[in-house]
RODO-2510 file (C-alpha; in nm, 4 decimals, decimal comma):
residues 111
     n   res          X          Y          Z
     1     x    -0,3958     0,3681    -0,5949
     2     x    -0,1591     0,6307    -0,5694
     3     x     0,2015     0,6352    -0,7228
     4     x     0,5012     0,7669    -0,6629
     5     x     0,5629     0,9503    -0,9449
     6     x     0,2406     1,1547    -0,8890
     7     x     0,3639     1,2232    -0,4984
     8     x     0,6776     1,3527    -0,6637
     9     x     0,5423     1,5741    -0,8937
    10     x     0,2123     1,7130    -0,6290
    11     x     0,5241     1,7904    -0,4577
    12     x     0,7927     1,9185    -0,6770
    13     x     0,5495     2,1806    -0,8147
    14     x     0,2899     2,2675    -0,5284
    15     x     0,4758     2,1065    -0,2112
    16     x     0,4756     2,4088    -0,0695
    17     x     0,0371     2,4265    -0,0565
    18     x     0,0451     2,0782     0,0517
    19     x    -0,0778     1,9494    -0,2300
    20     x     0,1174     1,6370    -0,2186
    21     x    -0,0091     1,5635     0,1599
    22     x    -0,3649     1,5766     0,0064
    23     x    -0,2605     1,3426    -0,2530
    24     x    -0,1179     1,1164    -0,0475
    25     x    -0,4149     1,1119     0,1935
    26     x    -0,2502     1,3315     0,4408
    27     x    -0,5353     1,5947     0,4595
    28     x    -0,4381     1,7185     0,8033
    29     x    -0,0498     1,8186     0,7339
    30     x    -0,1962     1,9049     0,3990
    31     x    -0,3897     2,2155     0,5417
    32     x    -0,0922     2,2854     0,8300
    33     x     0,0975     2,3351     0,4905
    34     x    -0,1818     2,5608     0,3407
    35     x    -0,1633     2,7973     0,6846
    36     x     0,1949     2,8230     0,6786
    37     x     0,3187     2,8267     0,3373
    38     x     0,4163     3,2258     0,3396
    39     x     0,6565     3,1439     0,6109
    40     x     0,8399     2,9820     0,3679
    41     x     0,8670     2,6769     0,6128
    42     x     0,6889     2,4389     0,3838
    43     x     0,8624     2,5701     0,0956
    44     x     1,1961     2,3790     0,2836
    45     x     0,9822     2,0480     0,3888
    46     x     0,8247     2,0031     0,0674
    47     x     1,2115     2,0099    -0,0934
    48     x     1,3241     1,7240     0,1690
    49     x     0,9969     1,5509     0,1002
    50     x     1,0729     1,5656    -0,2556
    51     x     1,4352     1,4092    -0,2016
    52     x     1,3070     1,1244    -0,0069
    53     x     1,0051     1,0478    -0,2297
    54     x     1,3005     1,0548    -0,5008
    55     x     1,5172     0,8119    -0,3100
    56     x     1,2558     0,6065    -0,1751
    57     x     1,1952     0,2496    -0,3101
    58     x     0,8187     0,1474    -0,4666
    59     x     0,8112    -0,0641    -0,2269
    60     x     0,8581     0,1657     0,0776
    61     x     0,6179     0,3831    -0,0798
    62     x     0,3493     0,1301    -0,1492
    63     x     0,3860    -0,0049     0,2319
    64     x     0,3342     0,3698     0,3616
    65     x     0,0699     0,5518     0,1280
    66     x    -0,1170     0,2526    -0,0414
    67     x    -0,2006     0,0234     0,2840
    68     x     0,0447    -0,2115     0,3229
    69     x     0,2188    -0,3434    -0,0257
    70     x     0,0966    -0,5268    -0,3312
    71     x    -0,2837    -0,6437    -0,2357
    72     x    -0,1821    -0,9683    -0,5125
    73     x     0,1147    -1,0947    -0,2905
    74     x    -0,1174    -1,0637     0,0049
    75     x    -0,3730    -1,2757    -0,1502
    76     x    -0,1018    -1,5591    -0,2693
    77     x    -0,0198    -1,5629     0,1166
    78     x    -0,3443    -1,6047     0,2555
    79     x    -0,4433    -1,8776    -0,0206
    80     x    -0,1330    -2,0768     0,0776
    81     x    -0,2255    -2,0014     0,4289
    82     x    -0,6195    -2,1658     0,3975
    83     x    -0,4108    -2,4356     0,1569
    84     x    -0,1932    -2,5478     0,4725
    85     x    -0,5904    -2,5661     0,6927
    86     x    -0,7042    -2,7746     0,4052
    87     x    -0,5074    -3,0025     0,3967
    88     x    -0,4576    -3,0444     0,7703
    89     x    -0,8074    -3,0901     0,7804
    90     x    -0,7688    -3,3525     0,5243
    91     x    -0,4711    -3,4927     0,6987
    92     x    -0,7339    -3,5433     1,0470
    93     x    -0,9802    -3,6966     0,8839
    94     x    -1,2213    -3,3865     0,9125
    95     x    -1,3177    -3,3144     0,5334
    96     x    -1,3603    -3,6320     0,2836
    97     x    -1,1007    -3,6718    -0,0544
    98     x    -1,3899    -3,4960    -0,2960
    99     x    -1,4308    -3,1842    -0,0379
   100     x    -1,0648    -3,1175    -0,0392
   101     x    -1,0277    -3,1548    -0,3820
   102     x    -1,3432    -2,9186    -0,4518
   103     x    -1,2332    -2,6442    -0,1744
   104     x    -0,8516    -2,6631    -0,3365
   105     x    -0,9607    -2,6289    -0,6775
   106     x    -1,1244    -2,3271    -0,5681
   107     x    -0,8613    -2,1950    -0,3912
   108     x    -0,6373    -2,2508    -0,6611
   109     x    -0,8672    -2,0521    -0,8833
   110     x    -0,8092    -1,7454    -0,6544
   111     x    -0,4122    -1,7279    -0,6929
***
């Protein structure tokens, strides 16, 4: 997983090579970076970079460089998501009382 406080420093030090693109999985920009860095062009994109890596939130920065967020909070959802099913299920007469207790206890297990 990468973190922010890497990005920031790949960028503060060797933004101007890239290096922070290829950290954060950016390989492409990374080596645009590499063929242009003795216009001094990246040397000025790797500074704004570097400001808005420094302003940005965790958050932000988990959501665009580490697929989506926190991979826990996603879980919790889709456990109370299949909780919700189960219990409708339940509700319909579709599953017995000991099956929804056994495929909620595992759930619960998961969270």
């Amino acid at each position: 997983m990468r973190t922010r406080t890497s990005a920031i420093l790949w960028c503060f030090f060797l933004g101007a090579f890239g290096a922070h693109k290829f950290y954060l999985g950016q390989s492409g920009l990374g080596i645009v970076y590499l063929l242009f860095f003795w216009t001094g062009i990246p040397y000025l994109v790797a500074f704004i970079e570097f400001i808005m890596l420094l302003t940005m939130s965790d958050t932000e920065f988990n959501r665009r460089f580490n697929g989506g967020g926190n991979p826990a909070v996603a879980s919790v959802r889709d456990s109370t998501a299949a909780l919700g099913d189960l219990k409708r299920l339940y509700d319909d007469g579709i599953i017995t009382a000991e099956e929804y207790e056994e495929k909620r206890k595992k759930l619960l297990k998961n969270i």
